[in-house]
FINUZA-536796 format. One record per atom (N, C-alpha, C, O): residue in one letter; x, y, z. Coordinates in steps of 0.2 Angstrom, whole numbers, plus 5000, padded with zeros to 4 digits. Atoms other than C-alpha are relative to their C-alpha. Layout:
AXYZ
...
END
This chain:
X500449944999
X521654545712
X499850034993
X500350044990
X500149985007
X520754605696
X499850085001
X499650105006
X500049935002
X520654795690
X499650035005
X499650095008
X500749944997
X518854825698
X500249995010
X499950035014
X500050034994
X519454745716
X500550055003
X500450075009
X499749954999
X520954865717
X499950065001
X500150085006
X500249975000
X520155005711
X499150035009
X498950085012
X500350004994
X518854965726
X500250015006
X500050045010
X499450024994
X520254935738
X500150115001
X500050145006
X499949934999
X520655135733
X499550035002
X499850075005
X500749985001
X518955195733
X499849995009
X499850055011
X499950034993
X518855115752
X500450045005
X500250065010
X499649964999
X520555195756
X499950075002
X500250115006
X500149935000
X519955355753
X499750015003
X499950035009
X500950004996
X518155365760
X500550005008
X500550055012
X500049994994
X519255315775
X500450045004
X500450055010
X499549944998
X520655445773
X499650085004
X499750115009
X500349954998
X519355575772
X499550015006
X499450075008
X500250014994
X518355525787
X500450015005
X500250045010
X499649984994
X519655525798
X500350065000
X500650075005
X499749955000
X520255685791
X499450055004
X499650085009
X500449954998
X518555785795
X500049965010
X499949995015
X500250024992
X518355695812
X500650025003
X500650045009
X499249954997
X520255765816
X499650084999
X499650115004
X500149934999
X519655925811
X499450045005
X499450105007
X500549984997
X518255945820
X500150015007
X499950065011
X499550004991
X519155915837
X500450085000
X500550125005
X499549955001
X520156055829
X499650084999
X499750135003
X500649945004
X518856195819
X499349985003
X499149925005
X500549994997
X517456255825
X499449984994
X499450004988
X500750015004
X515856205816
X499750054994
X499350084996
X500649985003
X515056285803
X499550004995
X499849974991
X500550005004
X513556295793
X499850054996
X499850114997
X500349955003
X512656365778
X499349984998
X499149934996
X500650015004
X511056375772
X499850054996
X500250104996
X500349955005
X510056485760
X499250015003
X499049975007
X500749985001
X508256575760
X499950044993
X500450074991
X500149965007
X507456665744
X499950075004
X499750065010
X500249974997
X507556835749
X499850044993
X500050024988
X500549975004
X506456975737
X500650064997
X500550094992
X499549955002
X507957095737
X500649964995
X500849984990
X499350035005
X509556975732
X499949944999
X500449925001
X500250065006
X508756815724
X500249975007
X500049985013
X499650064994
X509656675734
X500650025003
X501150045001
X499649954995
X510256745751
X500249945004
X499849915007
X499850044998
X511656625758
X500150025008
X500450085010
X500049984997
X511656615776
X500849985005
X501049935002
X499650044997
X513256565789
X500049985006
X500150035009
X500250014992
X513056505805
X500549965004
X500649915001
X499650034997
X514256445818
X499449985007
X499150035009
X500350024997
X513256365830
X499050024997
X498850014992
X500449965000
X511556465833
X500150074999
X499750114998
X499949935002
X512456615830
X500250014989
X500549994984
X500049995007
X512156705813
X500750035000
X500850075005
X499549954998
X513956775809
X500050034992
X500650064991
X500149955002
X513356855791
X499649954993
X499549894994
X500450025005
X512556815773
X500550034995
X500950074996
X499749975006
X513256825755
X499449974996
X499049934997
X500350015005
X512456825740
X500250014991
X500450074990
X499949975005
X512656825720
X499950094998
X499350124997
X500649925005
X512457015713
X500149984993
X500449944990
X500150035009
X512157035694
X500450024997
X500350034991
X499349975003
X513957085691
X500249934998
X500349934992
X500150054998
X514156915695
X500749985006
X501149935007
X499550004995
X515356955709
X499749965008
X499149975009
X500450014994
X514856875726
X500250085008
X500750115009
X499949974998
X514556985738
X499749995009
X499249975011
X500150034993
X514856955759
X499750055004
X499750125003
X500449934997
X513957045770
X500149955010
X499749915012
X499950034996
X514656985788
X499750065005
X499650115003
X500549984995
X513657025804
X500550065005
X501150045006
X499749944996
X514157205814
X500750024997
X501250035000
X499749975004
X515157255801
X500050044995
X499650014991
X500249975007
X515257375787
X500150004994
X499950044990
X499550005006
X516357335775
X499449934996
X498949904999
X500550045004
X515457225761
X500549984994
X500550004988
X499650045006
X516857135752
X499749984994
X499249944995
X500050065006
X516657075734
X500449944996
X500749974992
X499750075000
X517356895730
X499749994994
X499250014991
X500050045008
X517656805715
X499649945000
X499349924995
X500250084999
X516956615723
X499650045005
X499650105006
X500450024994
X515656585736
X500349995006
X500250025011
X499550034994
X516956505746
X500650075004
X500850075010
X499749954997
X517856675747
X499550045005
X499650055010
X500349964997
X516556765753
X499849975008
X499750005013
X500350024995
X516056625766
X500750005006
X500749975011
X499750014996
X517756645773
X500350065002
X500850075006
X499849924997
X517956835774
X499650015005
X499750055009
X500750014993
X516256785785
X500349995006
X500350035011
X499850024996
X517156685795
X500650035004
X500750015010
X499549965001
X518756795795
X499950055005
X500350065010
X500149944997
X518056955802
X499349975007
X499250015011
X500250014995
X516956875814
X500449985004
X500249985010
X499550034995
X518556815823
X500049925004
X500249905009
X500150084997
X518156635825
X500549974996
X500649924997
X499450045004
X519556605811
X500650055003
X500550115004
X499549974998
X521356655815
X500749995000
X500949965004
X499550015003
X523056655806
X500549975004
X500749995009
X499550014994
X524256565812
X500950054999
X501250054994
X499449964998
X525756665817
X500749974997
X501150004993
X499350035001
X527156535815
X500250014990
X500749994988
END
């Protein structure tokens, strides 16, 4: 078996690690999506969605902090990443939920 054949073999291995890990989670976590619209106020307005349900938006400000803006709430967290904010989203919407143990 030569270098590029093993290297495939790994490359294979993974692809099929990772597929089977999301298709386990899926069973487990609820869905979610993002997308974007240009909005005229904060540039590029990220959206999050759990089904059809919007559960809030974040966006860069010119600080360069992101800032969450989760749906029926007032608080307006600012986050270091994207990923934080999109999980203070999903956080205060209560579709995420710490495990206890």
């Amino acid at each position: 078996m030569t270098q590029k054949d093993t290297w495939d073999a790994q490359a294979q291995a993974q692809f099929e690690l990772e597929q089977y890990i999301n298709e386990q989670a899926q069973d487990v976590a609820p869905e979610f999506e993002i997308d974007s619209v240009d909005d005229a106020d904060f540039g590029t307005l990220y959206r999050v969605w759990s089904g059809m349900k919007l559960l809030g938006t974040f966006y860069r400000a010119v600080d360069g902090l992101w800032v969450a803006q989760p749906c029926n709430v007032e608080q307006r967290p600012r986050c270091e990443t994207p990923e934080q904010a999109q999980l203070i989203i999903v956080v205060l919407s209560g579709l995420l939920v710490a495990d206890a143990a």
